[in-house]
C-alpha positions as CSV (number, residue, x, y, z in Angstrom):
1,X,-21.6,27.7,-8.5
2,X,-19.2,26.6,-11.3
3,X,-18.4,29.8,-12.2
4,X,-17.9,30.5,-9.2
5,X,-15.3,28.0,-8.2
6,X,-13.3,28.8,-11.7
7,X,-13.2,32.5,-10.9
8,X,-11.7,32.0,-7.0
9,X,-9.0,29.6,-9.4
10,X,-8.1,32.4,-11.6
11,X,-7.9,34.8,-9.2
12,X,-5.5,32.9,-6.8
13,X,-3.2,32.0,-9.9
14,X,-3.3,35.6,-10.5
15,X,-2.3,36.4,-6.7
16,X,0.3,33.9,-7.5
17,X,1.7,35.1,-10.7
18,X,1.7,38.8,-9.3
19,X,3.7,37.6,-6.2
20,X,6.5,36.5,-8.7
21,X,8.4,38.5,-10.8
22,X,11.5,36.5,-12.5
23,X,11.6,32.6,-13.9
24,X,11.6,29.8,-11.3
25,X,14.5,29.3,-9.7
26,X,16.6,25.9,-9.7
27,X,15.7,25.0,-6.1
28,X,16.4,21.4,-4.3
29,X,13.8,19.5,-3.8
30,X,13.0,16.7,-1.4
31,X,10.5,14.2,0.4
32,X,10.7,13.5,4.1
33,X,8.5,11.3,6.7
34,X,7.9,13.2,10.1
35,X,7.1,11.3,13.1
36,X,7.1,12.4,16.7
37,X,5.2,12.9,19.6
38,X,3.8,15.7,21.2
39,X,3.0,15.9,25.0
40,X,2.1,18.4,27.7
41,X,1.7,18.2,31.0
42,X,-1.5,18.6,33.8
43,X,-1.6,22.4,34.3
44,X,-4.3,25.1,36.1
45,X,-6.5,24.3,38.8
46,X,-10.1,24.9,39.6
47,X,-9.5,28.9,39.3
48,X,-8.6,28.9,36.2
49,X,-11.5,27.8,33.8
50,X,-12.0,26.8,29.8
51,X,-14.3,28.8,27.6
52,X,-17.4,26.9,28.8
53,X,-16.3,27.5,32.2
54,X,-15.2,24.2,33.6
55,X,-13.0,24.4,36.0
56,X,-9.1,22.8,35.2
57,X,-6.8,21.3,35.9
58,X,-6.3,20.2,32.3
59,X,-4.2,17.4,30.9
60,X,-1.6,15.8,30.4
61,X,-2.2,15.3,27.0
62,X,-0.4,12.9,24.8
63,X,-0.7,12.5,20.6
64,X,1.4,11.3,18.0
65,X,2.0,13.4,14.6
66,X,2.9,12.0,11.1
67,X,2.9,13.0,7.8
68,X,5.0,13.4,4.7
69,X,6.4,16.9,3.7
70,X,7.6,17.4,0.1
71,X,9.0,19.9,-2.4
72,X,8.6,19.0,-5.7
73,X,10.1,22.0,-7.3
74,X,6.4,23.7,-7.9
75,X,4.5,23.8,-4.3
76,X,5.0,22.3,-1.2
77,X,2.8,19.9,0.3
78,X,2.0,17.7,3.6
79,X,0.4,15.0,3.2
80,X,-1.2,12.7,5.8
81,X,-3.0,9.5,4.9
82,X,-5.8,8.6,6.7
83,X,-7.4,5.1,7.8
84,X,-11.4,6.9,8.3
85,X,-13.2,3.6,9.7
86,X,-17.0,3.9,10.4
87,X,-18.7,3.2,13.5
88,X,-22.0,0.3,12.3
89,X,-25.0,2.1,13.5
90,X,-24.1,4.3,10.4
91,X,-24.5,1.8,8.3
92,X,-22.8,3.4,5.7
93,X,-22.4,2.1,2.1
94,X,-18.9,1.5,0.3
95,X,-20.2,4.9,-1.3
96,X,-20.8,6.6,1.4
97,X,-18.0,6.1,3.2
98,X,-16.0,7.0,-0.4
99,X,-18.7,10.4,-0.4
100,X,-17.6,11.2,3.5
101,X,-14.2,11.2,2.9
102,X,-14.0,13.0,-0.1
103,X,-16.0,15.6,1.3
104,X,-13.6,15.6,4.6
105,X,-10.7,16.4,2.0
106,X,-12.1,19.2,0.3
107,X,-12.8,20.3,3.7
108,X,-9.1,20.7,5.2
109,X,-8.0,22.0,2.0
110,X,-10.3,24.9,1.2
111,X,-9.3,25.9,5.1
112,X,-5.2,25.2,4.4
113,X,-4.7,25.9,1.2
114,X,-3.4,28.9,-0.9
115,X,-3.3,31.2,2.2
116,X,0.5,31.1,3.1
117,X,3.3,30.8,0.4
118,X,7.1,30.7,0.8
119,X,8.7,33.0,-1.6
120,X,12.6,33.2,-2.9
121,X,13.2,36.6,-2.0
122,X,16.2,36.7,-4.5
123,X,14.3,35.8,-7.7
124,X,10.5,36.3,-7.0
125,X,9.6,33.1,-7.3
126,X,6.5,32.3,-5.1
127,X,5.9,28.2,-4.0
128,X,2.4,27.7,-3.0
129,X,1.3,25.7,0.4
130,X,-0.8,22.6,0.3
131,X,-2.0,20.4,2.5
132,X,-3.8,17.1,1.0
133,X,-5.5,14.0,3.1
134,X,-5.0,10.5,1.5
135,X,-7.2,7.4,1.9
136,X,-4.3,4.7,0.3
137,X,-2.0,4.2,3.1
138,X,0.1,3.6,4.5
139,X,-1.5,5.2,6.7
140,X,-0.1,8.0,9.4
141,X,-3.3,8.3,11.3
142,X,-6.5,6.2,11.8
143,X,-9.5,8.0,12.4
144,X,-12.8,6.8,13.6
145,X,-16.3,8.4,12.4
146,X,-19.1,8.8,14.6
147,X,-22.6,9.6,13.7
148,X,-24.0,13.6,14.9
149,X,-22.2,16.4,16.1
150,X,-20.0,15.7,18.8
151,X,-16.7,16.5,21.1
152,X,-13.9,16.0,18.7
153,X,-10.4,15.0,18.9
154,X,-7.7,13.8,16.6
155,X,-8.8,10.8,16.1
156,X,-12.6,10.5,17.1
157,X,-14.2,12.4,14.2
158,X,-18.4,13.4,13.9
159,X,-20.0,13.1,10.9
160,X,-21.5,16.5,11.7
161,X,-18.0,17.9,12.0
162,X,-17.3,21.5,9.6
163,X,-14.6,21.7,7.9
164,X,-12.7,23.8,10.2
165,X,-13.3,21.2,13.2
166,X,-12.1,18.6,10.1
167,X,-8.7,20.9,9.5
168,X,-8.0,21.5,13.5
169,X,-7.3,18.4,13.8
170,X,-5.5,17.7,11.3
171,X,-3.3,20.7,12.7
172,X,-2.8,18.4,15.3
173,X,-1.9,15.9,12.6
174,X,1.3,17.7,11.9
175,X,2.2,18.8,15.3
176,X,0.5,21.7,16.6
177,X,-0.6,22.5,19.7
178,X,-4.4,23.9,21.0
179,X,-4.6,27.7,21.1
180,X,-7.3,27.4,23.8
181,X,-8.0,27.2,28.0
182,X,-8.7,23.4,28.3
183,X,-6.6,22.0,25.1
184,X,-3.5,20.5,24.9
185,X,-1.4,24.2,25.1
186,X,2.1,25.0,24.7
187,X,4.7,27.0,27.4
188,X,1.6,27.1,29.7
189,X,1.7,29.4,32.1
190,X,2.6,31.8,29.1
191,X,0.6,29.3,26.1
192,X,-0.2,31.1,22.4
193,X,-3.8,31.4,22.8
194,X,-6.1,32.6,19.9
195,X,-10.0,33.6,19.7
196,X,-10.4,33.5,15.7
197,X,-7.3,31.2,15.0
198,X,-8.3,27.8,13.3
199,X,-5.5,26.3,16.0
200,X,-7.8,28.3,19.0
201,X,-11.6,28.8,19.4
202,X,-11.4,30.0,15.5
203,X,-12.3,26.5,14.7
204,X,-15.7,26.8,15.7
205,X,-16.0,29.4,13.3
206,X,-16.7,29.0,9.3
207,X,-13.6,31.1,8.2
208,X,-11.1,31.2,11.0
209,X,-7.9,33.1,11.0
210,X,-4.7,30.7,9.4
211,X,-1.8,32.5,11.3
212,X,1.7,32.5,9.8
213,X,2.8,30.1,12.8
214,X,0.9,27.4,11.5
215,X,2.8,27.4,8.2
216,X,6.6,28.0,9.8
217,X,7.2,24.1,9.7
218,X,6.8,24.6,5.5
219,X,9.2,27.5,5.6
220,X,11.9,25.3,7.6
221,X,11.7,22.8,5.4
222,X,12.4,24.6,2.4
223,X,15.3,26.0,4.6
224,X,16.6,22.6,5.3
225,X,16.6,21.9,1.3
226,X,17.9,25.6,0.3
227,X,19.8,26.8,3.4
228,X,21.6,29.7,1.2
229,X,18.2,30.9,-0.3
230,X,16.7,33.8,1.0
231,X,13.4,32.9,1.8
232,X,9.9,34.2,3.4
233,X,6.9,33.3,4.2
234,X,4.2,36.0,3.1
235,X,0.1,36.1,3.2
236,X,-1.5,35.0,-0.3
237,X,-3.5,38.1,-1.1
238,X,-7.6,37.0,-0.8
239,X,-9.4,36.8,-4.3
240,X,-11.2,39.9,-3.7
241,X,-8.0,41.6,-3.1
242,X,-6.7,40.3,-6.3
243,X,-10.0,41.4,-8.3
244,X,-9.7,44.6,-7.0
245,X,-5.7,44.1,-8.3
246,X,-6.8,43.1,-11.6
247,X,-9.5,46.0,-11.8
248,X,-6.8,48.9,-11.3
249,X,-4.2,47.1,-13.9
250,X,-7.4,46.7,-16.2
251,X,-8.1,50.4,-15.8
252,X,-4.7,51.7,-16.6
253,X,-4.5,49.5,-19.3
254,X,-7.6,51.1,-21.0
255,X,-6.4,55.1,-20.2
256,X,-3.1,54.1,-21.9
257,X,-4.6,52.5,-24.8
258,X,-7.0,54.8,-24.9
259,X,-3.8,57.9,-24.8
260,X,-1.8,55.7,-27.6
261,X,-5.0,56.1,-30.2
262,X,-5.3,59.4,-29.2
């Protein structure tokens, strides 16, 4: 499994580096604490029904977002600390609790990061996404932990929870809505609705789809720091796209060594 986990590295570093073709750029960079609120109202009614067919209406919903966004000149990251307290019947250990919420981490980041990047159009340069969760306050969320799989919501988390359940809600974290009949939607009548997104019933899934809209909020920002740079936000290539990169350039490296000696 080691190997494993160092090859997927590479690989992404290579997607990186092949995204970018010229030195970094000088670039401003910048640290900012977001704070709002998000609410929708009550909508439907008993015709219109959720995935496991209850009937509506659904809502209002109310939740507050936080986190800190920052550029450092290399990536940019959100980051959103998090208060995880334990409910007692799990009578969890100091370690434990330290195990859980490391585990919880690595979670939300294998499903956020290095899938979206913002890249400076006019010299190549490509700034990786990130999203990190932080246990040493102060704290933008506090998030109670219940024992067994359960109904969860931003801050009522299962201990049987995967780690796209884990990374949903953290979308909800830093402000986005539900993708799904019976969540907390946007523009209903006319809500973005997903059946693979990690925002829509893609979180019940292992690998759901991260859509470019769930990354726009990094793109603004480095639009807010940068407003005369030409920026975009474009896919990270998946390490077996980069293998099968790395393969070809491998290949045509060997037929022109291999015309040079001849």
């Amino acid at each position: 499994m080691k190997n494993k986990i160092n090859i997927s590295s590479l690989l992404v570093a290579m997607a990186m580096a092949s995204l970018s073709t010229s030195a970094l750029a000088d670039l401003a960079t910048g640290s900012q604490n977001i704070t709002g609120t998000r609410t929708t109202p009550a909508y439907g009614d008993a015709d219109l029904k959720d995935n496991a067919g209850n009937p509506g209406p659904f809502g209002p919903y109310t939740w507050d977002y936080s986190y800190t966004r920052s550029f450092d000149g290399k990536k940019l990251l959100k980051d959103i600390q998090i208060d995880f307290s334990f409910d007692a019947g799990l009578n969890y250990t100091a370690a434990q609790k330290t195990a859980y919420a490391n585990a919880a981490k690595a979670g939300v980041a294998s499903v956020w990061d290095n899938k979206y990047a913002v890249k400076d159009t006019s010299t190549g340069q490509v700034i990786p996404i990130f999203v990190a969760l932080t246990t040493d306050g102060p704290f933008n969320q506090k998030v109670q932990v219940h024992a067994g799989p359960g109904r969860s919501d931003m801050l009522n988390w299962y201990t049987g929870d995967s780690a796209s359940v884990n990374a949903h809600e953290v979308g909800h974290m830093m402000g986005l809505f539900d993708e799904y009949i019976g969540g907390a939607v946007n523009q209903y009548p006319n809500p973005t609705l997903s059946n693979d997104g990690l925002m829509g019933l893609g979180a019940l899934n292992a690998n759901p789809v991260m859509y470019a809209r769930y990354y726009q909020q990094y793109y603004d920002y480095m639009k807010q720091l940068n407003p005369t740079t030409p920026f975009i936000l474009t896919a990270v290539p998946e390490p077996s796209e980069v293998a099968l990169l790395c393969a070809g350039l491998f290949m045509l490296m060997g037929m022109y060594g291999r015309k040079r000696q001849g």
